[in-house]
VMD Tcl script that draws the C-alpha trace (Angstrom):
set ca {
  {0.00 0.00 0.00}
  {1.08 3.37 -0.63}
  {2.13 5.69 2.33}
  {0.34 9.41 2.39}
  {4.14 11.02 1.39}
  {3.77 9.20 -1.95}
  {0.38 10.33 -2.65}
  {-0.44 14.06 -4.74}
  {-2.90 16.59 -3.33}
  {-5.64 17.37 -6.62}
  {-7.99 19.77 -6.70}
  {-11.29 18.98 -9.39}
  {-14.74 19.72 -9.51}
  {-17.50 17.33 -9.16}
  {-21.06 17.55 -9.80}
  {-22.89 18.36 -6.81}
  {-25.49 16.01 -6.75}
  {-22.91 13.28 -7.01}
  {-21.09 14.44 -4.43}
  {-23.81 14.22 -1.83}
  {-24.13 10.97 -2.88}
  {-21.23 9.89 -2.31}
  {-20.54 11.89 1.20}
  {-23.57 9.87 2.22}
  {-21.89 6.75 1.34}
  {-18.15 7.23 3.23}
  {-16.27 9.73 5.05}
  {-13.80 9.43 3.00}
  {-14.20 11.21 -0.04}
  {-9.90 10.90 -0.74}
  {-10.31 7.39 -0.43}
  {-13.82 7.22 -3.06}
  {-11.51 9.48 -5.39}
  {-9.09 7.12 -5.37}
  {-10.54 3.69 -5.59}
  {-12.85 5.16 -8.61}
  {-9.70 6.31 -10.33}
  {-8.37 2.43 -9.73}
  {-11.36 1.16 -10.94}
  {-11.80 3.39 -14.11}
  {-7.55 2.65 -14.66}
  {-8.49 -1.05 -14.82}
  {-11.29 -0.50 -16.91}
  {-9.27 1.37 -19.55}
  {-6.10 -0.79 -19.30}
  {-9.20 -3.77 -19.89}
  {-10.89 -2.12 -22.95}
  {-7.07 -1.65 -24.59}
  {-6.40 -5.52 -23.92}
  {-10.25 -6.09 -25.81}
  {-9.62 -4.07 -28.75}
  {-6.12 -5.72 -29.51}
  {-7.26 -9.05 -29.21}
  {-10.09 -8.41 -31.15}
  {-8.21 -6.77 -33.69}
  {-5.55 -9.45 -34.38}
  {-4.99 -10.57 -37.57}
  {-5.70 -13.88 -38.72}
  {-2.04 -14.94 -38.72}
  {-1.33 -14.01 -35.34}
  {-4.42 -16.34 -34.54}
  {-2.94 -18.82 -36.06}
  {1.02 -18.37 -34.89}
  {-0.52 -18.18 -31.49}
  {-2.37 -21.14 -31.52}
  {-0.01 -23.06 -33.30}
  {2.23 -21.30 -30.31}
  {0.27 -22.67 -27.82}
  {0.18 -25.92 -29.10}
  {3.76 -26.38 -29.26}
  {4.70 -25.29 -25.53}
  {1.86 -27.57 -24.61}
  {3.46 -30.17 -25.59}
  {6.88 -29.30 -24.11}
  {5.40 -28.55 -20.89}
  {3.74 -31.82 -21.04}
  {6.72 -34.00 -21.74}
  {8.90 -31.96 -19.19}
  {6.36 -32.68 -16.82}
  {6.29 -36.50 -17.59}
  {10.39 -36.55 -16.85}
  {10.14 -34.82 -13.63}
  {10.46 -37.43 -10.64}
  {7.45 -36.00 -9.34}
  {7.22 -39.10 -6.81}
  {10.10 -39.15 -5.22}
  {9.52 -42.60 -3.07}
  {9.78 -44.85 -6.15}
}
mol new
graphics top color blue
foreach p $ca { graphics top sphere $p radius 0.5 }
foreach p [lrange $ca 0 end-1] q [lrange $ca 1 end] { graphics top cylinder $p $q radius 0.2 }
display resetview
């Protein structure tokens, strides 16, 4: 968690309305601030991750699956030469 000397004092306007809202929901309107700036961060960082993979060209499908496939099967076979059980 981040200590209060790492943290920036802001100044911005919010509707009124809202505010009242949210003064009735927490005494802490710093903390509300914050947490809806995480949340709307993660949403953004969420919709970029959405539009590139929807926007990936068919060969990157492909190179990726066949990708996929591949270290699958390495995984698999390093996993089948591990001594897993070590009492035999």
């Amino acid at each position: 968690m981040i200590n209060n000397s790492q943290k920036q004092r802001i100044s911005i306007t919010v509707d009124a309305h809202l505010l009242e809202e949210i003064d009735q929901m927490t005494k802490n309107r710093s903390a509300a601030v914050e947490e809806g700036l995480r949340l709307w961060r993660k949403q953004q960082i969420e919709e970029q991750l959405r539009n590139f993979y929807q926007n990936r060209s068919q060969a990157d499908i492909e190179f990726e699956q066949e990708w996929t496939e591949e270290t699958q099967e390495q995984a698999i076979a390093a996993w089948d030469e591990f001594p897993w059980d070590e009492s035999k």
